[in-house]
Residue, then its C-alpha position, 0 to 999 in steps of 0.5 A: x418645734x417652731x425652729x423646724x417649722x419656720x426655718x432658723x427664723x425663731x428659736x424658743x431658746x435664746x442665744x444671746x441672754x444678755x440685754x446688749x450684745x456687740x457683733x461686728x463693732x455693732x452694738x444690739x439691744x434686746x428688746x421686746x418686738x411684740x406680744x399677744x394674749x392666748x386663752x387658756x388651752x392644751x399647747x400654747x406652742x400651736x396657737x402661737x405659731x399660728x399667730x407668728x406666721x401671720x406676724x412674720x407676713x405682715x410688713x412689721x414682721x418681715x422688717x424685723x426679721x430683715x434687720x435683728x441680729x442673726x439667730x437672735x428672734x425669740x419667742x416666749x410663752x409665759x403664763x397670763x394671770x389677769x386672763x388665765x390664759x397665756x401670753x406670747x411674746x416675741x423679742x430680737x436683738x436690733x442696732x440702735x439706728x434699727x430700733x429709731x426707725x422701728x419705735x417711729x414707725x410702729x410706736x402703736x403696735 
């Protein structure tokens, strides 16, 4: 559903499943980007996306899917337990240099 919605940008179903991946002599890590806590309703996969497009505006977001590794922006809903709600989280692939730069802008986020 989302894949449509947002073009190729995310993909509920990863295409890389390892935590490294080595494209074009660059290696990428896996990692996640950035997660949310959803209460307890009928489709996850709505609110979530609601919650995406805002994040895919913002000025993180637009990095990230500027500088992950193609095809490689996932996101997961899981089940949250402390809350009995779901929790959304969002993963990509990105260079080491990619993830400095990310981890000393947005440490906070």
């Amino acid at each position: 559903m989302f894949s449509t919605v947002f073009g190729s940008i995310f993909s509920k179903y990863p295409k890389y499943t390892e935590k490294y991946h080595v494209i074009d002599d660059i290696i990428y890590k896996r990692v996640k980007i950035t997660d949310i806590s959803i209460g307890d309703c009928d489709d996850p996969d709505i609110y979530a996306a609601s919650y995406l497009h805002e994040w895919t505006t913002s000025e993180q977001g637009k990095w990230c899917v500027e500088h992950a590794a193609p095809e490689s922006l996932v996101y997961t809903i899981h089940h949250d337990i402390s809350t009995f709600g779901y929790r959304v989280a969002v993963m990509g692939m990105f260079s080491e240099k990619d993830l400095i730069y990310y981890y000393l802008k947005w440490s906070q986020t």
